[in-house]
LUMKOL-342040 format. One record per residue (C-alpha): x, y, z; residue in three letters. Coordinates in steps of 0.001 Angstrom, whole numbers, plus 500000, padded with zeros to 6 digits. Each point is the difference from the previous one (the first is absolute). Example, Ala and Ser with C-alpha at 12.3 -4.5 7.8 and 13.67 -1.06 7.14 Angstrom:
2
512300495500507800ALA 501370503440499340SER 
END
This chain:
163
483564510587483544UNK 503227501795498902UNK 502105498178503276UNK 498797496963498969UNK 501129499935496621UNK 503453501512501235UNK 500317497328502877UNK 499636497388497104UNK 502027501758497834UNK 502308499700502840UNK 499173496149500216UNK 500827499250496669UNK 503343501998500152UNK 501777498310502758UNK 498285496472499908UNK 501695497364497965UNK 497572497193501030UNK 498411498682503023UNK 500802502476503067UNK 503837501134499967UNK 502494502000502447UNK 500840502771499013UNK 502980501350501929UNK 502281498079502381UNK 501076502085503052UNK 502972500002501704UNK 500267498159503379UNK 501877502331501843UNK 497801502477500538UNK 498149497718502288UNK 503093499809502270UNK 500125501261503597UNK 495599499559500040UNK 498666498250503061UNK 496201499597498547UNK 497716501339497916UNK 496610501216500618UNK 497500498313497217UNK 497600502120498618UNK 497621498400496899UNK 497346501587497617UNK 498137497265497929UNK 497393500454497346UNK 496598497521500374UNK 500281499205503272UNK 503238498335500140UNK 501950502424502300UNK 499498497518502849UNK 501013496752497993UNK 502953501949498773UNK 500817501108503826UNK 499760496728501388UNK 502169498265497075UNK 502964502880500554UNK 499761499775503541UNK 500634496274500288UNK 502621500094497607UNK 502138502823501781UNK 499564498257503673UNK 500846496472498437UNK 503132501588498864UNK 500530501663503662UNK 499404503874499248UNK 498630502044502402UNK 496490501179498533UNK 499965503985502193UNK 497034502374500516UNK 499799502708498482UNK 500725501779503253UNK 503312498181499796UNK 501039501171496010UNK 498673503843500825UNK 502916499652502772UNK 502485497961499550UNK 502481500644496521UNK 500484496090500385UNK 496644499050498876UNK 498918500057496169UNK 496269500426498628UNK 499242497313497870UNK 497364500793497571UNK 498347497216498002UNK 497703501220497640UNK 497273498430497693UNK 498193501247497457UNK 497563499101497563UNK 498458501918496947UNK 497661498312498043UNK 497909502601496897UNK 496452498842499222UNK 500550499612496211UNK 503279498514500668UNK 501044496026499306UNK 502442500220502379UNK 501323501523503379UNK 503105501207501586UNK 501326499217503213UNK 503312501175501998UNK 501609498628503383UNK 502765502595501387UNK 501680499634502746UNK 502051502705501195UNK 502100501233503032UNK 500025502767501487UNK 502324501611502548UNK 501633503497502138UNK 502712501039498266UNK 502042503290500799UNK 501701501881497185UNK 503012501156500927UNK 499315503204498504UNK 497978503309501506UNK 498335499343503238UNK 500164496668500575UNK 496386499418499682UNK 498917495908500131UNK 498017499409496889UNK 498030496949498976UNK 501916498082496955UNK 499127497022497750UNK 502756498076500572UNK 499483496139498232UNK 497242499065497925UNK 498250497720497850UNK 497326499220497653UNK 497831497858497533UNK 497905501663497348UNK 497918497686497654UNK 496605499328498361UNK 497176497144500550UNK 496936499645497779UNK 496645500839501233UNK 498989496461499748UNK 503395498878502422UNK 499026502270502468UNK 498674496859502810UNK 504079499230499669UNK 500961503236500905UNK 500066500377503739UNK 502159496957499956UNK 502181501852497243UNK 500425502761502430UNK 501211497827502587UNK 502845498235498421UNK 501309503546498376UNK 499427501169503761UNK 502043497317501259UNK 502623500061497770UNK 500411503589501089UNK 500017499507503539UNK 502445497028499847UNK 501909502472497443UNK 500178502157502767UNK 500523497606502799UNK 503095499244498281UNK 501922503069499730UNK 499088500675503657UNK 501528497117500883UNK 503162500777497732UNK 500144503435501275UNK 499621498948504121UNK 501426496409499992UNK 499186498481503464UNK 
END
C-alpha cells in the first residue's frame, strides 16, 4: 500500500497533464551501434502488443532487431528495454501508468581493470494518470506513449548512424 501511494506521489510530481517526457537524451550516445536487441515487460497482458508495435517500428526504419546471443557478444549491439507498468489501488479513483524505454549497452571504464559493464546509456519516459472509469482507453494510451518513444528513439539512432 505504501509503494502505491509513493508511485502516485511520484505521478503527481512530475506530471503536468496528460502523459509527458521527462528527459530528452542525447543522440550521440547511440553512435557507432549496429542493432539493438528488444527486450519488453508489459503489465495486463500487453507485453506482446507492445513487442509487436516496437518491432515494426524499428525494422520500418531499417535497424537490425539482434538476439540476445548477439548483444551478450557483440559491444555494437544495445538492449532496448521497453517497459510498462500499471498500478491501479482498490479504493483508488484513479491509476498510474509508465512507458520507459531505455538502452542499454558494454561500456569499458577506462579506469582499474578494464572490466565491460552494462550502462544505461539513452532513455525515455511517460508517467501519467487515467481514471478508473477510462481504463477501456488505456491500452490504446499505452500505445501511442509507446510509439512516441520508439520513434523518439528511432530518431536519434538515425542521427547518431546516418546511412
Amino acid at each position: 500500500m505504501r509503494g502505491i501511494f509513493l508511485f502516485m506521489a511520484l505521478i503527481m510530481l512530475f506530471d503536468a497533464g496528460p502523459a509527458t517526457a521527462h528527459y530528452r537524451p542525447d543522440p550521440a550516445a547511440l553512435g557507432g551501434l549496429k542493432g539493438v536487441f528488444l527486450e519488453v515487460y508489459a503489465d495486463c497482458g500487453l507485453e506482446s502488443s507492445m513487442a509487436v508495435l516496437a518491432e515494426g517500428r524499428l525494422k520500418a526504419a531499417g535497424i537490425t532487431l539482434a538476439s540476445e546471443k548477439d548483444w551478450q557478444s557483440s559491444q555494437d549491439i544495445g538492449q532496448l528495454h521497453l517497459d510498462v507498468i500499471i498500478r491501479c489501488e482498490r479504493d483508488e479513483v484513479s491509476c498510474g501508468y509508465s512507458v520507459m524505454l531505455k538502452l542499454e549497452q558494454h561500456v569499458q571504464l577506462t579506469r582499474g581493470q578494464r572490466t565491460i559493464i552494462r550502462a544505461t546509456t539513452w532513455q525515455n519516459s511517460y508517467t501519467a494518470s487515467i481514471s478508473k472509469r477510462d481504463l477501456a482507453s488505456l491500452p490504446d494510451l499505452l500505445a501511442v506513449d509507446a510509439s512516441t518513444l520508439v520513434l523518439n528513439f528511432i530518431g536519434d539512432y538515425l542521427i547518431a548512424n546516418p546511412r
